[in-house]
C-alpha positions as CSV (number, residue, x, y, z in Angstrom):
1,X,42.9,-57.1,15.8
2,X,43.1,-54.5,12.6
3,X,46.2,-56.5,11.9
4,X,44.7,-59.9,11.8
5,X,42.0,-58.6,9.6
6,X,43.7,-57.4,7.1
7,X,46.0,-60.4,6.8
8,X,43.2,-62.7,6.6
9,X,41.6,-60.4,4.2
10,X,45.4,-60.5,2.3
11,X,44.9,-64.2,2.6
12,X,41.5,-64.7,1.2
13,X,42.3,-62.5,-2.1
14,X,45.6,-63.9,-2.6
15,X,43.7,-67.6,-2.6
16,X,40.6,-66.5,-4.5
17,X,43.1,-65.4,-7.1
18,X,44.3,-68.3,-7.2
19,X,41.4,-70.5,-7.5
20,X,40.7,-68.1,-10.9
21,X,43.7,-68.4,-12.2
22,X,43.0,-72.0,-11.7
23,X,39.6,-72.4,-13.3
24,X,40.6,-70.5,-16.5
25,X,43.4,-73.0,-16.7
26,X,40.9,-76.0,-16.2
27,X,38.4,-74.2,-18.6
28,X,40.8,-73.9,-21.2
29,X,42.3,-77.1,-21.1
30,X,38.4,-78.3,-21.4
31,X,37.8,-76.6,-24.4
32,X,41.1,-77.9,-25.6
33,X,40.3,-81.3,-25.3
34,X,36.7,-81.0,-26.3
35,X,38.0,-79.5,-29.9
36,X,40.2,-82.0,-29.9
37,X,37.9,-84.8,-29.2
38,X,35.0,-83.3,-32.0
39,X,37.8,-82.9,-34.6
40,X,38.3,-86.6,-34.1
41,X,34.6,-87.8,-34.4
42,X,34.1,-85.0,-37.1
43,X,36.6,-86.2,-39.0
44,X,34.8,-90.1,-38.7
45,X,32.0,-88.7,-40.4
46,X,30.0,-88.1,-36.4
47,X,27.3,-85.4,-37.8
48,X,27.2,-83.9,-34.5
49,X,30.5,-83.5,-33.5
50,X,31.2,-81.8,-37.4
51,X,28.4,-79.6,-36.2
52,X,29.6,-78.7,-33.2
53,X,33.3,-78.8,-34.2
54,X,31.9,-75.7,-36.8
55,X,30.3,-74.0,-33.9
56,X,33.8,-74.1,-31.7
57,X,35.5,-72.5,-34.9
58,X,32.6,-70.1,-35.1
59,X,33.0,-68.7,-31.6
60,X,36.7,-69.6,-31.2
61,X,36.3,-72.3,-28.5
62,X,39.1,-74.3,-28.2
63,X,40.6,-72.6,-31.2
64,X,40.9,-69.5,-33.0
65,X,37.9,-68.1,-34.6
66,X,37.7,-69.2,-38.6
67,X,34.0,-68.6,-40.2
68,X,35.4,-70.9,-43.2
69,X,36.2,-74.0,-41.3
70,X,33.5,-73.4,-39.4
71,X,31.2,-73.5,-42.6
72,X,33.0,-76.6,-43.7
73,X,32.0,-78.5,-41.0
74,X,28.2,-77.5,-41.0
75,X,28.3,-78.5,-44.4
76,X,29.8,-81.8,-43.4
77,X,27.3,-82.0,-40.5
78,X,24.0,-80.8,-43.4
79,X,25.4,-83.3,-46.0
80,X,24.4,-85.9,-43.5
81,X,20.5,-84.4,-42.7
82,X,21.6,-83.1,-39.3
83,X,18.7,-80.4,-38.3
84,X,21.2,-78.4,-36.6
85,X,24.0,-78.3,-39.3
86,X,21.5,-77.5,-42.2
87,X,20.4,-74.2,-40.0
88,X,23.7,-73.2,-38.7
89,X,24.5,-73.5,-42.9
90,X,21.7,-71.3,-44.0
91,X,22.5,-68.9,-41.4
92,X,26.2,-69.4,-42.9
93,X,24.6,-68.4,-46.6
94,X,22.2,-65.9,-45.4
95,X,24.1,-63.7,-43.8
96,X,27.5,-64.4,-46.1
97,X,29.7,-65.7,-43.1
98,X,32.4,-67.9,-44.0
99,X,31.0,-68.3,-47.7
100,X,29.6,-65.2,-50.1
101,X,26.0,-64.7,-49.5
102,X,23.6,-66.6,-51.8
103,X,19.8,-65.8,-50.4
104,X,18.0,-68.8,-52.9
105,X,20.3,-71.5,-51.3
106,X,19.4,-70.2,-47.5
107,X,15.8,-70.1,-48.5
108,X,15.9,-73.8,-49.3
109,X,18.2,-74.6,-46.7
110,X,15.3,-72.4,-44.2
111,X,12.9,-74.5,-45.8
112,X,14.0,-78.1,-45.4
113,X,14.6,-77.3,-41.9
114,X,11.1,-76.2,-41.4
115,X,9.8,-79.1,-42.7
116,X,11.9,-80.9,-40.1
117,X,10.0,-78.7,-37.8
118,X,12.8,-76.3,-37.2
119,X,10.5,-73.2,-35.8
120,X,13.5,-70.3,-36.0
121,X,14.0,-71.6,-39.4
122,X,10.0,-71.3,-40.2
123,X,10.0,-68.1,-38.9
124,X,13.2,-67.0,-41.4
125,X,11.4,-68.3,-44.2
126,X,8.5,-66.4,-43.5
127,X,10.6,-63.1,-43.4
128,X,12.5,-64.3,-46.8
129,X,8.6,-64.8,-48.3
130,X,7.6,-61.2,-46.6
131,X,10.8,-59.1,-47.9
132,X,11.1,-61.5,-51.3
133,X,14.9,-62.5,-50.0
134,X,15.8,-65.4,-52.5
135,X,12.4,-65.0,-53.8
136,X,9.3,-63.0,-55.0
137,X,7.2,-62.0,-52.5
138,X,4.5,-64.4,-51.4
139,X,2.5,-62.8,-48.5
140,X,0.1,-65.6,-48.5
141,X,3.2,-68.1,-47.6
142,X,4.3,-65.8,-45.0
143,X,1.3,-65.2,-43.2
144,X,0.7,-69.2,-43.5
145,X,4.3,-69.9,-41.6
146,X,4.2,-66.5,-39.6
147,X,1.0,-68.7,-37.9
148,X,2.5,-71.3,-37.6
149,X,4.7,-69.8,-35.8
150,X,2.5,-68.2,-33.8
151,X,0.4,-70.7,-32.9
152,X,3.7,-72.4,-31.4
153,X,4.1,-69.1,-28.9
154,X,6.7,-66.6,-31.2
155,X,5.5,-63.4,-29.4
156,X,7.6,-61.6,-32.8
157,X,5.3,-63.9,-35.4
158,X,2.4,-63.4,-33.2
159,X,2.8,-59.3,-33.2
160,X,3.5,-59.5,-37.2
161,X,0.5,-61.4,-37.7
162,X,-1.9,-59.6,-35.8
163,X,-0.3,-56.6,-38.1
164,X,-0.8,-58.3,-41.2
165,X,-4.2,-59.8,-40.0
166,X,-5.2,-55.6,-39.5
167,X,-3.3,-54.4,-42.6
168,X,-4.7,-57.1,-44.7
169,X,-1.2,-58.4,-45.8
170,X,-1.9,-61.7,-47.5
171,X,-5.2,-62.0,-46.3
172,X,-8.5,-59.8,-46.2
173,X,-8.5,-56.9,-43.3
174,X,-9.6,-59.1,-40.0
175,X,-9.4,-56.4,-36.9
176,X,-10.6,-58.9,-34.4
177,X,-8.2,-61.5,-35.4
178,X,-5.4,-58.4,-35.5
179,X,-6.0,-58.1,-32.0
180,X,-6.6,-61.7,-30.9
181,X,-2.7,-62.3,-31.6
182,X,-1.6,-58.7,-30.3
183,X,-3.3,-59.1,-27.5
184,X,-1.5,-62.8,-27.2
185,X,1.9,-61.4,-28.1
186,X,1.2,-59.2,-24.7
187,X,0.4,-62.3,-22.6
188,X,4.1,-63.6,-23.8
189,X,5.2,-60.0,-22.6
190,X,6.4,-59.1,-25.6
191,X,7.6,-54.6,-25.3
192,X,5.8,-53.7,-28.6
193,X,2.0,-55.2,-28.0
194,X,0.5,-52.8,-25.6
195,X,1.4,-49.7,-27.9
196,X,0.6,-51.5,-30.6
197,X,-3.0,-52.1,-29.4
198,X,-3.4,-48.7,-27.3
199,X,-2.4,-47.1,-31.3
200,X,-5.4,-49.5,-32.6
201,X,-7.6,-48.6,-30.2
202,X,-7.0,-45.1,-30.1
203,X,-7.2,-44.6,-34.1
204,X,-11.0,-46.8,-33.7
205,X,-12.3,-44.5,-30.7
């Protein structure tokens, strides 16, 4: 009986093996073909394939990694208005992957795709206005697109802003509005809110 066992067990290893081996085969020869296939559409002048052609070069799907052809293509994929492309290309500016870093083109690139309605992008452009990245520092525009972002349930914008609301960045000193959004960012479950507010309440009692 011992000996069945453990040939069956034998068995069942030796096939699940297999099957792997199998599926990384199949998931590779995906990926080849979907690079393939975007290359082909990219290269029509498809705005979403040259997107996601960049992000295949960007991770190394389907082909080796190269941050330069992968900018290429989200500029290819921008050039054309495509929401996706114009973010993955401010990222590409911002953080000074696959080009050299240039913080005043990522700004405007941050703020066309907030005007699209692009929220991460919003919420980029309100750290660029905070810091003065690409610009002077506007805390009045920040705390404007920080709520905005807020509003639209960011737990991070909604913990700054209660900050700023009880700082009086950008805006007069407003304690109950401070804790209106810390005490929201805690609803979202956000780690930082419930120190924040115990370190509030604690400094008023």
């Amino acid at each position: 009986m011992k000996t069945i066992l453990i040939l069956v067990t034998m068995f069942i290893l030796a096939t699940t093996t297999g099957n792997s081996q199998n599926i990384e085969d199949v998931i590779l020869e995906s990926r080849a073909k979907l690079f393939k296939e975007n290359t082909t559409k990219a290269n029509r002048g498809n705005a979403k394939a040259q997107f996601d052609l960049g992000q295949m070069y960007y991770y190394g799907v389907g082909t080796k990694k190269d941050y330069r052809k992968a900018f290429e293509y989200y500029e290819k994929s921008a050039a054309q208005g495509h929401l996706e492309g114009l973010y993955a290309l401010a990222l590409s500016y911002y953080s000074g992957v696959g080009v050299g870093i240039d913080k005043k083109q990522a700004l405007e690139l941050f703020m066309e795709c907030s005007n699209k309605g692009d929220f991460n992008a919003k919420f980029n452009l309100a750290n660029m206005y905070f810091y003065g990245e690409g610009t002077e520092i506007d805390l009045k525009k920040s705390l404007i697109l920080y709520k905005d972002c807020a509003e639209n349930g960011d737990s991070n914008a909604q913990i700054i802003l209660g900050m700023m609301y009880y700082n009086g960045f950008g805006t007069k000193k407003d304690k109950v509005k401070a804790k209106k959004w810390l005490n929201k960012a805690r609803e979202n479950g956000h780690k930082m809110a419930p120190q924040l507010i115990d370190n509030i309440n604690d400094i008023e009692n």
